[in-house]
C-alpha positions in Angstrom: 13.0 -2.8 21.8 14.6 -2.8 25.6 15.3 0.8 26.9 12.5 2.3 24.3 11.2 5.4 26.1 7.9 4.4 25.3 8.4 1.5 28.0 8.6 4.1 30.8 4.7 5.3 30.3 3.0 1.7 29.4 5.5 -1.0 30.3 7.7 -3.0 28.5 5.3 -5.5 28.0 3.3 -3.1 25.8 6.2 -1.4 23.7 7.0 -3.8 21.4 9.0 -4.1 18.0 6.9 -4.5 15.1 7.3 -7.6 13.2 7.4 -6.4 9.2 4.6 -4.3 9.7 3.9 -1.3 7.2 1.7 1.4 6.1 1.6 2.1 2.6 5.4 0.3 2.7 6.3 3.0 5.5 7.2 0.9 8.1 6.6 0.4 11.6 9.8 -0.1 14.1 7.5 -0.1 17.4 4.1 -1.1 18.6 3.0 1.2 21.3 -0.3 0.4 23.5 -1.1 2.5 26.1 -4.0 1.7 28.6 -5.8 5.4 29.8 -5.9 8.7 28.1 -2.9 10.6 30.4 -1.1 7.3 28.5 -1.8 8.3 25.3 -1.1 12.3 26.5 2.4 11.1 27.6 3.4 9.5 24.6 2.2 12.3 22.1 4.5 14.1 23.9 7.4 11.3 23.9 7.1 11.0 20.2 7.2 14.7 19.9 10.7 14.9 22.4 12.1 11.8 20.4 10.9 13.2 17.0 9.4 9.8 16.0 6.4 10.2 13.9 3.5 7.8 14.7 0.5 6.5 13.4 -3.0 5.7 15.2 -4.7 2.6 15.2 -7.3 0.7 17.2 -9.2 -1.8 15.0 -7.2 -0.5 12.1 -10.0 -1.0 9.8 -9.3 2.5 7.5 -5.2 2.8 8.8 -4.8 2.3 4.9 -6.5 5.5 4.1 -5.1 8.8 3.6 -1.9 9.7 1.9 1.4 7.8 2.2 3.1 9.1 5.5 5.9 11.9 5.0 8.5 9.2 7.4 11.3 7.0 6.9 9.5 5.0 9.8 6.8 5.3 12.0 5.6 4.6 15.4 2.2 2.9 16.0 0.5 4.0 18.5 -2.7 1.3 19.3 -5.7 2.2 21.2 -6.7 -1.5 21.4 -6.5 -1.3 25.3 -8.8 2.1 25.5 -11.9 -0.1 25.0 -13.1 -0.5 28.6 -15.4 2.8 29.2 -18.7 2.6 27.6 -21.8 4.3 29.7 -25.0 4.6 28.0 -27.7 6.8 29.0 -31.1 6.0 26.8 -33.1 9.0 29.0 -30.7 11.4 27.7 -30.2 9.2 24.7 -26.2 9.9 24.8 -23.5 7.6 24.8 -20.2 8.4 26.2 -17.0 5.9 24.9 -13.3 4.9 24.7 -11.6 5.4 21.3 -11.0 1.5 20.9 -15.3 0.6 21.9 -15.9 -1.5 19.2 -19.0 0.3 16.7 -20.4 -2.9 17.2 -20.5 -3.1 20.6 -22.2 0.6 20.6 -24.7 -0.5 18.0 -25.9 -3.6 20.5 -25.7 -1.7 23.2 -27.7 1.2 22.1 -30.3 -1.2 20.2 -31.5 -2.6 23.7 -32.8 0.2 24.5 -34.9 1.3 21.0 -31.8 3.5 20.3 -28.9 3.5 17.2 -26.2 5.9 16.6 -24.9 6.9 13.4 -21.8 5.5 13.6 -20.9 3.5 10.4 -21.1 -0.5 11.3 -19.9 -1.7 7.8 -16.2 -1.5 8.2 -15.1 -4.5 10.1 -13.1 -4.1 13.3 -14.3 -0.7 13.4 -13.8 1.7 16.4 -15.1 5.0 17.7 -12.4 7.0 17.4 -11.3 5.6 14.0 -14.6 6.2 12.5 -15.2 10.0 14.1 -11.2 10.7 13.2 -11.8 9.4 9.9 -16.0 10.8 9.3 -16.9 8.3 6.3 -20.0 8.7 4.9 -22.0 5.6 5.8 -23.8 3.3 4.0 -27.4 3.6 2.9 -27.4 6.9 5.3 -30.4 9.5 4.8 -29.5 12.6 3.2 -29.4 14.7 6.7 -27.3 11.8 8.6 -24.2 13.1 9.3 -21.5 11.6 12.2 -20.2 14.9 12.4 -23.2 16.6 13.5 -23.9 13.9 16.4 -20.8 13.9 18.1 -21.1 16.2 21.1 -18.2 15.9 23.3 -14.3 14.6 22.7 -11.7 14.0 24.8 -8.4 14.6 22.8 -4.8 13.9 23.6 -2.1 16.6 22.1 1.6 16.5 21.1 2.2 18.9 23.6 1.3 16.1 26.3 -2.3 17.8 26.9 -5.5 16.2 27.2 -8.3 18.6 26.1 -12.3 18.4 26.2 -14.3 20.0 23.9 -18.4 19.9 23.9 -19.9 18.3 26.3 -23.1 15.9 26.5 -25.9 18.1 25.3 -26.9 19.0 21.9 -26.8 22.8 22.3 -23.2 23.0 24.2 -21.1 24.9 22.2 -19.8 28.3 23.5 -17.1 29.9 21.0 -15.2 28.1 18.6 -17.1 24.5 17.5 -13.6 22.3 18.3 -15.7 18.9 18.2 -16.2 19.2 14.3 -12.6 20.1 13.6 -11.6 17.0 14.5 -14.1 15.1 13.0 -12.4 13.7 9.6 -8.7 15.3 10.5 -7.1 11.9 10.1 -5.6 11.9 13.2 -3.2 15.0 12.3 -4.2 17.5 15.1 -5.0 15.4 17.6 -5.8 11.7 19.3 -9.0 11.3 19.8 -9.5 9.0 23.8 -12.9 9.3 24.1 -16.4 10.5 22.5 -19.8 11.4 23.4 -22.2 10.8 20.9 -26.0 11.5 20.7 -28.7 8.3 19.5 -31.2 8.3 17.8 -35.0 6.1 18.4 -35.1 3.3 16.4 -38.2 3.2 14.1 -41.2 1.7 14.7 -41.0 -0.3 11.1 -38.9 -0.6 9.0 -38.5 -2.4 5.3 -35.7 -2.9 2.9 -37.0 -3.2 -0.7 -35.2 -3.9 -4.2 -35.6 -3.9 -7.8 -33.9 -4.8 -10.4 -33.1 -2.2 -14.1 -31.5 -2.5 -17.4 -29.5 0.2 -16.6 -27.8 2.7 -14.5 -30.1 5.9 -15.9 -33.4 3.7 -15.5 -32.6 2.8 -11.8 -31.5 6.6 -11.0 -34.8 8.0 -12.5 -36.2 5.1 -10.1 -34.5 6.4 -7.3 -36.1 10.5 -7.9 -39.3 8.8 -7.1 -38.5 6.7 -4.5 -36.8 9.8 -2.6 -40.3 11.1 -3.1 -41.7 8.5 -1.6 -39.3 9.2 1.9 -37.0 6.4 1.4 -34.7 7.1 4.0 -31.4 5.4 2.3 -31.1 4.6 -1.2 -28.3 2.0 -2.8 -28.0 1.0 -6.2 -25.3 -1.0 -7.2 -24.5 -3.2 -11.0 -25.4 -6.9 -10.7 -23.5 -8.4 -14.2 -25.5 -6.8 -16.7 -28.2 -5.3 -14.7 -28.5 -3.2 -11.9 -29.7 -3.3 -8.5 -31.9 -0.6 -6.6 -32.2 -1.2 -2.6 -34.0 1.3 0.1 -35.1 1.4 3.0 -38.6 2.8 4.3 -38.6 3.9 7.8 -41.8 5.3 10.5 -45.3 3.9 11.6 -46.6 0.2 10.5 -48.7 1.6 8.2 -47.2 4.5 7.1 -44.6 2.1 5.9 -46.9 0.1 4.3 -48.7 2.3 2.6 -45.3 3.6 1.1 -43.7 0.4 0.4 -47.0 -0.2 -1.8 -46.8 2.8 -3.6 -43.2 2.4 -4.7 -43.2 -1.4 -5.5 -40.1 -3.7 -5.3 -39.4 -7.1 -3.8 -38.9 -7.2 0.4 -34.7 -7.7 0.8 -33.4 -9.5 4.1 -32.0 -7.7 6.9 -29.2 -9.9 6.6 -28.8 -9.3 3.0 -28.8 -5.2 3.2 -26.1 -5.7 5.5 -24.5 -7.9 3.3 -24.4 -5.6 0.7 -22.8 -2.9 2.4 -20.1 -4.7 4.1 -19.1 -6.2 0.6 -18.8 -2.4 -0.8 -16.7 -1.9 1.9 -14.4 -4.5 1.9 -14.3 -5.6 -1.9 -10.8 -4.8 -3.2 -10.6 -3.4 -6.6 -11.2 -5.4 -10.0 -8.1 -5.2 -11.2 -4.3 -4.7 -10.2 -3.9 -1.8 -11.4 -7.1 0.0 -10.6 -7.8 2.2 -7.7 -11.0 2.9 -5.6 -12.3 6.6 -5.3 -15.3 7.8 -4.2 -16.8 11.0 -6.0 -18.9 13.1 -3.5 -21.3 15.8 -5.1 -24.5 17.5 -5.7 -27.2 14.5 -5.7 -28.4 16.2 -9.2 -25.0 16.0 -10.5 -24.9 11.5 -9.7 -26.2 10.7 -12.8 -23.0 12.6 -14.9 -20.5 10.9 -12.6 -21.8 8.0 -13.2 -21.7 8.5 -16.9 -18.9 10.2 -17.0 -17.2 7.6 -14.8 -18.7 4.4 -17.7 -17.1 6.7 -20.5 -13.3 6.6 -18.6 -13.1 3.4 -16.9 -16.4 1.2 -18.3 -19.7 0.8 -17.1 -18.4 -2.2 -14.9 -16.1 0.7 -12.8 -19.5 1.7 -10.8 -19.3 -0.4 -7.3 -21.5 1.6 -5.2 -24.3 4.5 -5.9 -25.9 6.5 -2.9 -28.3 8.7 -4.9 -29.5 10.6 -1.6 -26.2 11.7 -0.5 -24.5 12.3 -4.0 -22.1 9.5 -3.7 -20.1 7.2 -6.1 -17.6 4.8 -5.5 -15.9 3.3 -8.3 -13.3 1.4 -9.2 -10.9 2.7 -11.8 -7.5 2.5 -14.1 -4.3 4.2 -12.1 -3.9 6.4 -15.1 -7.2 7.8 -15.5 -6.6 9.5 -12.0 -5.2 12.6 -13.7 -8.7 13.0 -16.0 -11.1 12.3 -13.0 -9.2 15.1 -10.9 -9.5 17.6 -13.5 -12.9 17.0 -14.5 -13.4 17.0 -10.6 -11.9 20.2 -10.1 -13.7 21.9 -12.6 -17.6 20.8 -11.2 -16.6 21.3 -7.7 -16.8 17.5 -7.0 -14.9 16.0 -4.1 -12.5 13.1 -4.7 -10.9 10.6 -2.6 -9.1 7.6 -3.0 -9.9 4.7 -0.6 -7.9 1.8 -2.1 -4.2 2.5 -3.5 -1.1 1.0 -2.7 1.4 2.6 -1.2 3.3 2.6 -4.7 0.6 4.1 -6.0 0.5 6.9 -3.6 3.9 7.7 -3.6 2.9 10.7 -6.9 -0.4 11.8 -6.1 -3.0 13.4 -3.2 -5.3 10.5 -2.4 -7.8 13.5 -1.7 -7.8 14.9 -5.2 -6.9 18.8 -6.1 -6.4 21.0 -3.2 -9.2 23.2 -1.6 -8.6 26.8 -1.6 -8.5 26.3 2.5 -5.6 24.8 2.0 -3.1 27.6 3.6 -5.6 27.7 6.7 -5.6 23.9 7.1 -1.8 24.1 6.8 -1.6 26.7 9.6 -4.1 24.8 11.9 -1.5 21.9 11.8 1.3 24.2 12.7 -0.5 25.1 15.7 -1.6 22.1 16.7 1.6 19.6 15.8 4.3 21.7 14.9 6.7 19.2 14.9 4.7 16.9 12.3 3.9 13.9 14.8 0.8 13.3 14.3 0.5 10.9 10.6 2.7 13.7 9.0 2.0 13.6 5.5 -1.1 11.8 5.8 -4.1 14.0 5.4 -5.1 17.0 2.3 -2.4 18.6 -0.1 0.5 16.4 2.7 -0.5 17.8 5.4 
């Protein structure tokens, strides 16, 4: 698009029109890729001058989460080129990275030196400021394995053309308000996230994935109780046709794991297969046109009535993915049963959230389920920080 005001900041060889690009069937005009954080500062404030709303992207592996944007069209701003900056410190075991580092490329990097992060690695194309904007639960995580709560610095671009820092690169750093876990899971609507410090983790000594087969969902649940008291460290159980599949993981000393993985029984799984199995739940579309995905988060005691209660609405075959130790349940079900699973939601206090829907889909409902009575606060928060909706307007709880 020649004389685009974007072209001033990164050059007109990286402000580009979008060829039939769209999210959710919003589409995108312009395609804008700036290469440093001041960049990404500059055209926050641009798009705030021009009043062109914009999307985030990098590896663009969860852009089609969230709500259906509140635009006619939409800018998208790609943090592809901030993917440079990586500096790993195993001593301090920190990590400090661009928003476009590949998870991947953390996850290697770290792993040479006994260390891992818990940034999710299942979502192809993933990227680190995608997946702390975003704050999905991973995979097969332990019950006390949260993103959120290892994340200890950000950098963070503003509509106001302001780059902010907030944390810092020790555990213990926070003086006042926490602003690091605020913008964990926001969606991209108060801010751009440029760059993240993260803490890591030791790698265990041993480690074994294990996995059993049941008749059904109930006898594999009761399964997992035990197993949990056993120290399984990540728990999966997922339908195989007519049956059911149970996979963990044991984690510690050679032969503390031993010992365990004795005591609880079940066939050794490949590496490679675990992995498997958790890149498939994350990628699979839905089994049927019309269905959606959602994932139920609750109280691990209350897993085994979602699941039930999710067979009696949608059919047993609607259960994709059970994490027992974190009260997660993702499932695949009918458009119209959206209303029922919302209200039943509401009324136990479950969290719900669609992950796959078109945009047609979205265009009548909150892909985040009823709204929490923070609402009004969350609503103010976004007045303060991107008053002139921006930032995915639309995008994130009750259209916010």
């Amino acid at each position: 698009m020649a004389g685009d005001p974007f072209e001033a900041i990164v050059g007109a060889d990286y402000c580009q029109p979008a060829e039939r690009e769209n999210v959710d069937g919003v589409p995108i005009t312009t395609i804008v890729r700036p290469h440093t954080a001041r960049e990404v500062a500059a055209c926050l404030l641009e798009a705030r001058k021009g009043g062109r709303p914009l999307v985030v992207r990098a590896g663009g592996s969860k852009l089609g989460w969230g709500n259906r944007a509140d635009a006619e069209a939409l800018v998208c701003l790609d943090l592809g080129r901030l993917a440079q900056g990586l500096e790993l410190d195993p001593d301090e075991g920190i990590v400090t990275a661009q928003a476009g580092v590949a998870v991947d490329t953390i996850a290697s990097a770290a792993a040479e030196h006994g260390k891992r992060s818990l940034l999710c690695t299942h979502y192809p194309e993933a990227t680190v400021g995608g997946t702390i904007a975003v704050d999905p639960v991973g995979l097969g995580v332990a019950p006390d394995w949260r993103l959120r709560d290892d994340v200890l610095g950000l950098q963070v671009a503003h509509p106001n053309g302001e780059l902010e820092r907030c944390g810092g690169k020790v555990v213990k750093n926070v003086t006042g308000f926490d602003l690091v876990r605020l913008y964990c899971g926001s969606f991209g609507t108060l801010g751009v996230i440029t760059e993240a410090t993260l803490r890591l983790r030791p790698l265990p000594a041993a480690q074994r994935f294990l996995g059993r087969e049941y008749e059904t969902t109930e006898l594999a649940l009761a399964a997992a109780r035990e197993l949990q008291r056993l120290g399984a460290c990540a728990l999966l159980l997922r339908p195989a046709g007519q049956r059911v599949r149970l996979f963990w993981v044991l984690e510690g000393s050679e032969a503390d794991v031993a010992r365990r993985a004795e005591s609880g029984g079940g066939a050794p799984v490949a590496t490679s297969d675990w992995a498997d199995v958790c890149e498939e739940a994350a990628d699979l579309a839905p089994h049927a046109e019309d269905d959606v995905r959602i994932r139920v988060s609750a109280r691990t005691s209350d897993v085994p009535t979602i699941c039930q209660e999710l067979a009696d609405l949608a059919g047993a075959a609607s259960l994709r993915l059970v994490q027992p130790l974190v009260g997660v349940v993702l499932a695949d079900v009918p458009y119209t049963r959206l209303t029922q699973i919302f209200t039943r939601a509401q009324e136990q206090r479950w969290l719900v959230f669609l992950e796959r829907a078109t945009g047609e889909q979205k265009r009548n409902i909150d892909v985040f389920g009823p709204s929490p009575d923070a609402l009004p606060l969350m609503r103010a928060l976004k007045a303060r920080f991107d008053p002139e909706r921006v930032l995915a307007p639309g995008r994130f709880i009750g259209g916010i």
